[in-house]
Backbone as XML, in Angstrom:
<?xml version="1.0"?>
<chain id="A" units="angstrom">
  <residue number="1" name="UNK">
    <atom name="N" x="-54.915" y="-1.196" z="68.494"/>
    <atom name="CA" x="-56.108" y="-1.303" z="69.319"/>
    <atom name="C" x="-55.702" y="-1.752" z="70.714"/>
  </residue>
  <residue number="2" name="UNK">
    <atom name="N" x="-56.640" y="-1.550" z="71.727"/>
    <atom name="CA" x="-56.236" y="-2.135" z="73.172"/>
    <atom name="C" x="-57.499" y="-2.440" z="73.654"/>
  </residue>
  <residue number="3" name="UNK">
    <atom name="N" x="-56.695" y="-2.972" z="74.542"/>
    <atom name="CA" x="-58.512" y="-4.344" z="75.720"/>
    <atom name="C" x="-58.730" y="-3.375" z="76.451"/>
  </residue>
  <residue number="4" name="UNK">
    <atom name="N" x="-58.507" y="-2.309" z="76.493"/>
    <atom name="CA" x="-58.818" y="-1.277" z="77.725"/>
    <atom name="C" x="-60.386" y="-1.128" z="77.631"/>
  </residue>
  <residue number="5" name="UNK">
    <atom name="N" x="-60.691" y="-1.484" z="78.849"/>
    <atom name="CA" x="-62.678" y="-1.468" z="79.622"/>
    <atom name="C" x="-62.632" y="0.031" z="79.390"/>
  </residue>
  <residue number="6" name="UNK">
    <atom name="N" x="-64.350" y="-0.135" z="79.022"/>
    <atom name="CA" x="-64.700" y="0.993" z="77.859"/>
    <atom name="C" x="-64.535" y="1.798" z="79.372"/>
  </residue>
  <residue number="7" name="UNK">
    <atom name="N" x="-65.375" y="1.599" z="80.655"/>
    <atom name="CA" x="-64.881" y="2.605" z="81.838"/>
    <atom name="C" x="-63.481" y="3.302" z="81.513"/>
  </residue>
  <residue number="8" name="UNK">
    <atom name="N" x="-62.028" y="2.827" z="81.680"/>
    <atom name="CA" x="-61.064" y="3.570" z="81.460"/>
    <atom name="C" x="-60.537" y="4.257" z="80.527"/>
  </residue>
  <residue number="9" name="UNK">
    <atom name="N" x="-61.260" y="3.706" z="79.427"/>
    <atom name="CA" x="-60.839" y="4.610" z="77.909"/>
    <atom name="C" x="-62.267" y="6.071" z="78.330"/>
  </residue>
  <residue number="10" name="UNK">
    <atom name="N" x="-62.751" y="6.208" z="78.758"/>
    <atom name="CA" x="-64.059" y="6.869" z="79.464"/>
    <atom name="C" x="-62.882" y="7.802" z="80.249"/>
  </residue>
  <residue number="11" name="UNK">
    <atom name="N" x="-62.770" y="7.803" z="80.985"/>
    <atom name="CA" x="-61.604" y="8.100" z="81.706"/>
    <atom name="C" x="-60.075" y="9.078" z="81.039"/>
  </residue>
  <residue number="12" name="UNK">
    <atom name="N" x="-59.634" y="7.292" z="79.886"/>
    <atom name="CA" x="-58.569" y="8.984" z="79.748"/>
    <atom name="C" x="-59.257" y="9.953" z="78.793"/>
  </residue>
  <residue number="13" name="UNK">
    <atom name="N" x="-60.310" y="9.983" z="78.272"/>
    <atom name="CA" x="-60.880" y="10.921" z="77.319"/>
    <atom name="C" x="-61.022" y="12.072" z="78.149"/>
  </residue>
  <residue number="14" name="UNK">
    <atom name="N" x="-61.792" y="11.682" z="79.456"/>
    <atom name="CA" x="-61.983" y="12.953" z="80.650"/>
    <atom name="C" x="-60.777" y="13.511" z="80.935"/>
  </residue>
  <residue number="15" name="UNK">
    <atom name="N" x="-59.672" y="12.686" z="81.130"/>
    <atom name="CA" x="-58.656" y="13.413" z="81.695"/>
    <atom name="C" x="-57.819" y="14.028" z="80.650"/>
  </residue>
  <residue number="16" name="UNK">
    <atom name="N" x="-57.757" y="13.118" z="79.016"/>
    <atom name="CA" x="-57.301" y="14.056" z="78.099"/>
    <atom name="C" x="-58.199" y="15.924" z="78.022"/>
  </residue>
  <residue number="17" name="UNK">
    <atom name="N" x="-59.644" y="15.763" z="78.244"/>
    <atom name="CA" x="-60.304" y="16.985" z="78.180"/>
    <atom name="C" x="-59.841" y="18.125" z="78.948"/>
  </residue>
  <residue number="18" name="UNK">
    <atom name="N" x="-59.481" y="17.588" z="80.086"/>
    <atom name="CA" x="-59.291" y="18.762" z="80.959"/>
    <atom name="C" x="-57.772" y="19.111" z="80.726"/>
  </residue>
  <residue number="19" name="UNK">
    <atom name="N" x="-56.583" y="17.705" z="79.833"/>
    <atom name="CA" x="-55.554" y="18.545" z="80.099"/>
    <atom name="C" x="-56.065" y="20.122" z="78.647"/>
  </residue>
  <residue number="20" name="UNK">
    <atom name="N" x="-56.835" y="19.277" z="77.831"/>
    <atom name="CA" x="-56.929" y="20.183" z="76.537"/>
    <atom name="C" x="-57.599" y="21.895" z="77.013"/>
  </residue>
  <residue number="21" name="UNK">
    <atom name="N" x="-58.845" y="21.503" z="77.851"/>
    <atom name="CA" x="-59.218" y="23.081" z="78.685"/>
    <atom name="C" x="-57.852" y="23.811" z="79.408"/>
  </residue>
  <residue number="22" name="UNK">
    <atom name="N" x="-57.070" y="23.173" z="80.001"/>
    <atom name="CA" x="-56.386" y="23.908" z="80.897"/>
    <atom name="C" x="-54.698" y="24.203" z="79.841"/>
  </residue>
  <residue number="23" name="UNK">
    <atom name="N" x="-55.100" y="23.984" z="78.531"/>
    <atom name="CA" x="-53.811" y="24.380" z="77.724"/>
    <atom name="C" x="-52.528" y="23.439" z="78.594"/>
  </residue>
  <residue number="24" name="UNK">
    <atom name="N" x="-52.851" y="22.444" z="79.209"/>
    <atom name="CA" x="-51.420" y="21.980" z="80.138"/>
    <atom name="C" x="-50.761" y="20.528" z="78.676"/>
  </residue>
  <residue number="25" name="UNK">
    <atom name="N" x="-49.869" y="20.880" z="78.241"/>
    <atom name="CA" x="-48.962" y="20.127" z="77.433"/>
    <atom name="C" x="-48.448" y="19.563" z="77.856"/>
  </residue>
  <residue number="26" name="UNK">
    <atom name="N" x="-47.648" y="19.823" z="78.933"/>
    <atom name="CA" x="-46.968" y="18.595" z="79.714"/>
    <atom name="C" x="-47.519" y="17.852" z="80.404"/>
  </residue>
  <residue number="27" name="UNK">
    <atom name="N" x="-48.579" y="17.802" z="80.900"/>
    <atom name="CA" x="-49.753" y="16.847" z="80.989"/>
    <atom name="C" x="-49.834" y="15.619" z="80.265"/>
  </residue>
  <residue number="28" name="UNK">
    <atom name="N" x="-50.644" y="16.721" z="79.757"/>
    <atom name="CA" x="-51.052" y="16.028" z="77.873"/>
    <atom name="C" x="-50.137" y="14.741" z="76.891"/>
  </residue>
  <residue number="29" name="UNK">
    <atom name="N" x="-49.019" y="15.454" z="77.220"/>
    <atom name="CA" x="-47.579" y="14.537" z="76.629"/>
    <atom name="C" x="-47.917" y="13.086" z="77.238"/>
  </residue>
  <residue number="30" name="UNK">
    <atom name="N" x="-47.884" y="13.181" z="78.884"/>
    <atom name="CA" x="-48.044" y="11.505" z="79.389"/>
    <atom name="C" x="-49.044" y="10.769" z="79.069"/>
  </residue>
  <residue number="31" name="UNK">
    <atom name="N" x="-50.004" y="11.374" z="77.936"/>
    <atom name="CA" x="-50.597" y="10.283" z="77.781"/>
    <atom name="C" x="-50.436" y="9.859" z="76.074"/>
  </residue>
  <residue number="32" name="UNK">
    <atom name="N" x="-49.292" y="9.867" z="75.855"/>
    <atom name="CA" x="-48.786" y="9.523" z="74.509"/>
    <atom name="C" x="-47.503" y="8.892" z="74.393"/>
  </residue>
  <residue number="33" name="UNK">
    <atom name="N" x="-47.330" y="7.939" z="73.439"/>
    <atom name="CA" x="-46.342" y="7.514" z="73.564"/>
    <atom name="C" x="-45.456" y="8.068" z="72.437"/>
  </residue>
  <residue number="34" name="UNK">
    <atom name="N" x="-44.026" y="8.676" z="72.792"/>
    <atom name="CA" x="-43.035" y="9.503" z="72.053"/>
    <atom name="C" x="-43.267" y="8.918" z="70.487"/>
  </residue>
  <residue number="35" name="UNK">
    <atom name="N" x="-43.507" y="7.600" z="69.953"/>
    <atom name="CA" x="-43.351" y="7.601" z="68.617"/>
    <atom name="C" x="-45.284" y="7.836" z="68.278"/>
  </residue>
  <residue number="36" name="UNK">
    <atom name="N" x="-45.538" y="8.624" z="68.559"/>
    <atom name="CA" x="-47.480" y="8.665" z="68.363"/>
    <atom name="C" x="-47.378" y="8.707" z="66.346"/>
  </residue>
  <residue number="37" name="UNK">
    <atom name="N" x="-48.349" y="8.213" z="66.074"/>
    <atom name="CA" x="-48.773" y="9.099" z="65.029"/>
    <atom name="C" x="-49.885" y="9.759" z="65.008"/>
  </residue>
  <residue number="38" name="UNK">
    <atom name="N" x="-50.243" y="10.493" z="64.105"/>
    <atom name="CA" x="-51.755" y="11.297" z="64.283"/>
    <atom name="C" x="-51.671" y="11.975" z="63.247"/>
  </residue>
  <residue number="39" name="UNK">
    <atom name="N" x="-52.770" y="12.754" z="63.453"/>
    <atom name="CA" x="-53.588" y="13.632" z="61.850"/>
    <atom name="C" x="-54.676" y="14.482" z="62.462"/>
  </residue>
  <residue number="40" name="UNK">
    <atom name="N" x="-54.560" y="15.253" z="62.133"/>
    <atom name="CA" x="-55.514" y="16.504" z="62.479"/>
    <atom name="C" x="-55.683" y="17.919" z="61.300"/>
  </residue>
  <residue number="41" name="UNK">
    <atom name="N" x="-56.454" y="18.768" z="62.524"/>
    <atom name="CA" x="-56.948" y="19.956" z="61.640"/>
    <atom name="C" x="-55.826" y="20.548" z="60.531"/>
  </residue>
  <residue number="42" name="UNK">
    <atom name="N" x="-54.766" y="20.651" z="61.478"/>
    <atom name="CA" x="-53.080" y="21.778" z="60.850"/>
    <atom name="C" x="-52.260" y="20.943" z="59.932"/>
  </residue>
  <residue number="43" name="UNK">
    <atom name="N" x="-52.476" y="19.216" z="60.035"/>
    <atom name="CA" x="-51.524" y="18.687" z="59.429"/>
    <atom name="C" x="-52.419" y="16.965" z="58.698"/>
  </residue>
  <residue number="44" name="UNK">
    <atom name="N" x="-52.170" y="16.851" z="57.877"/>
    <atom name="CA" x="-52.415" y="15.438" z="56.917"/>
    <atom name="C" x="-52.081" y="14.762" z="57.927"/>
  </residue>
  <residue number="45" name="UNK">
    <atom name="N" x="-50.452" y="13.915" z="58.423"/>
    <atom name="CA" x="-50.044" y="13.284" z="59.398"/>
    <atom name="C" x="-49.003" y="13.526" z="59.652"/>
  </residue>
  <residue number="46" name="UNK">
    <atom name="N" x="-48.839" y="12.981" z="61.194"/>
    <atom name="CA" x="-47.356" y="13.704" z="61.817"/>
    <atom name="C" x="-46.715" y="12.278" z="62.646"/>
  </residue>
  <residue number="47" name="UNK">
    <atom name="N" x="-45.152" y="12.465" z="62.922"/>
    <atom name="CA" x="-44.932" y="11.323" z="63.181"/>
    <atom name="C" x="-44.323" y="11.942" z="64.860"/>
  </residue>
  <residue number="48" name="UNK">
    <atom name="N" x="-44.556" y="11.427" z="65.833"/>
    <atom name="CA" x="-43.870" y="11.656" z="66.858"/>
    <atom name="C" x="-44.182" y="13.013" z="68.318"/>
  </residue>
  <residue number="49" name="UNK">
    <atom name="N" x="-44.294" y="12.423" z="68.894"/>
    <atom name="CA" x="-45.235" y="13.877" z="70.191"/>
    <atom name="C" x="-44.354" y="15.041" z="69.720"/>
  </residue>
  <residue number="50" name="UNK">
    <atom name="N" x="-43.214" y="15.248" z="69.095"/>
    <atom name="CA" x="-42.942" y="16.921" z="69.526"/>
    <atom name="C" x="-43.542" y="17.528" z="68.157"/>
  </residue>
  <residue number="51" name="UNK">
    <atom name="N" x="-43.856" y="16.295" z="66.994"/>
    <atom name="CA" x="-44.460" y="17.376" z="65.884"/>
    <atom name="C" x="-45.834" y="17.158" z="66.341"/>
  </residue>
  <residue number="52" name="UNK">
    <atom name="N" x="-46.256" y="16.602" z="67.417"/>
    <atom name="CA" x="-48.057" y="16.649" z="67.254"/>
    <atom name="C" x="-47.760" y="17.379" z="67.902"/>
  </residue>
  <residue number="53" name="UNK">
    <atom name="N" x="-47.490" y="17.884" z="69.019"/>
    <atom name="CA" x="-47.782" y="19.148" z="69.863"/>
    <atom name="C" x="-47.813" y="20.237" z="69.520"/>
  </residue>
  <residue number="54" name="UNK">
    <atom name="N" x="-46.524" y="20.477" z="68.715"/>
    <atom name="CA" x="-45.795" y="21.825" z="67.659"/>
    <atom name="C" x="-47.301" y="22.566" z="66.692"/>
  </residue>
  <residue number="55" name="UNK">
    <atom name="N" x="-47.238" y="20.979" z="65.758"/>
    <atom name="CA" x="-48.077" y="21.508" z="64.664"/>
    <atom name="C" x="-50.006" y="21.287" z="64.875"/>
  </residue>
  <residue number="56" name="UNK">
    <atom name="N" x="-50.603" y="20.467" z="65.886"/>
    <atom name="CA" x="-51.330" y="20.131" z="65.848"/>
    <atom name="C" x="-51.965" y="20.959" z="67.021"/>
  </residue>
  <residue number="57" name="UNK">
    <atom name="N" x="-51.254" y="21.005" z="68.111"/>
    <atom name="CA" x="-52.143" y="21.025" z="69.346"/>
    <atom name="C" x="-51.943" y="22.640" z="69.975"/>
  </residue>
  <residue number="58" name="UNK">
    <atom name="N" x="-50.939" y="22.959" z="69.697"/>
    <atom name="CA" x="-50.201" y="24.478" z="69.920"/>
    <atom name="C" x="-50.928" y="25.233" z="68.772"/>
  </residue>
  <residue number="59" name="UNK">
    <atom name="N" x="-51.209" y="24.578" z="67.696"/>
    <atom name="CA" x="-52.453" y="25.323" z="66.842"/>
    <atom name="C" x="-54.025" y="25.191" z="67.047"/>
  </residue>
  <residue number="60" name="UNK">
    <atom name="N" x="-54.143" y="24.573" z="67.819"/>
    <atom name="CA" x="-55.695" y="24.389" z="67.822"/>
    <atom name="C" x="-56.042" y="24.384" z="69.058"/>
  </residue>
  <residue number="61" name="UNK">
    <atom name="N" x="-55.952" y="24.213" z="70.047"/>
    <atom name="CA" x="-56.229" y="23.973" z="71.244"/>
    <atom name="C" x="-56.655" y="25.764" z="71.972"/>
  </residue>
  <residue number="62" name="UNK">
    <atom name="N" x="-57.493" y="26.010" z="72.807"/>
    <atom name="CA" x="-58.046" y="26.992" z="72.830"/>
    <atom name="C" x="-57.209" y="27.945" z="73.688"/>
  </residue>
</chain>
């Protein structure tokens, strides 16, 4: 969890959106930190930005 003011978590959601519209990944990457975990549509859970990008976001993203 983080103290981040609901304004800036407001914020990177906007700026995560637009990297997700504009397909930009390398964008996208800086706002993650290399050991991420996550879970989505393509995968149960994944450990680390190059399998979320691979399997998660390179599959779903429009």
């Amino acid at each position: 969890m983080t103290d981040m003011p609901l304004g800036e978590l407001s914020d990177w959601f906007d700026t995560w959106a637009a990297y997700v519209r504009a397909r930009d990944f390398v964008a996208a990457r800086a706002l993650f930190s290399p050991e991420v975990m996550s879970f989505g549509t393509h995968m149960r859970i994944v450990h680390g930005l190059d399998a979320l990008e691979r399997d998660q976001w390179r599959a779903v993203w429009p």
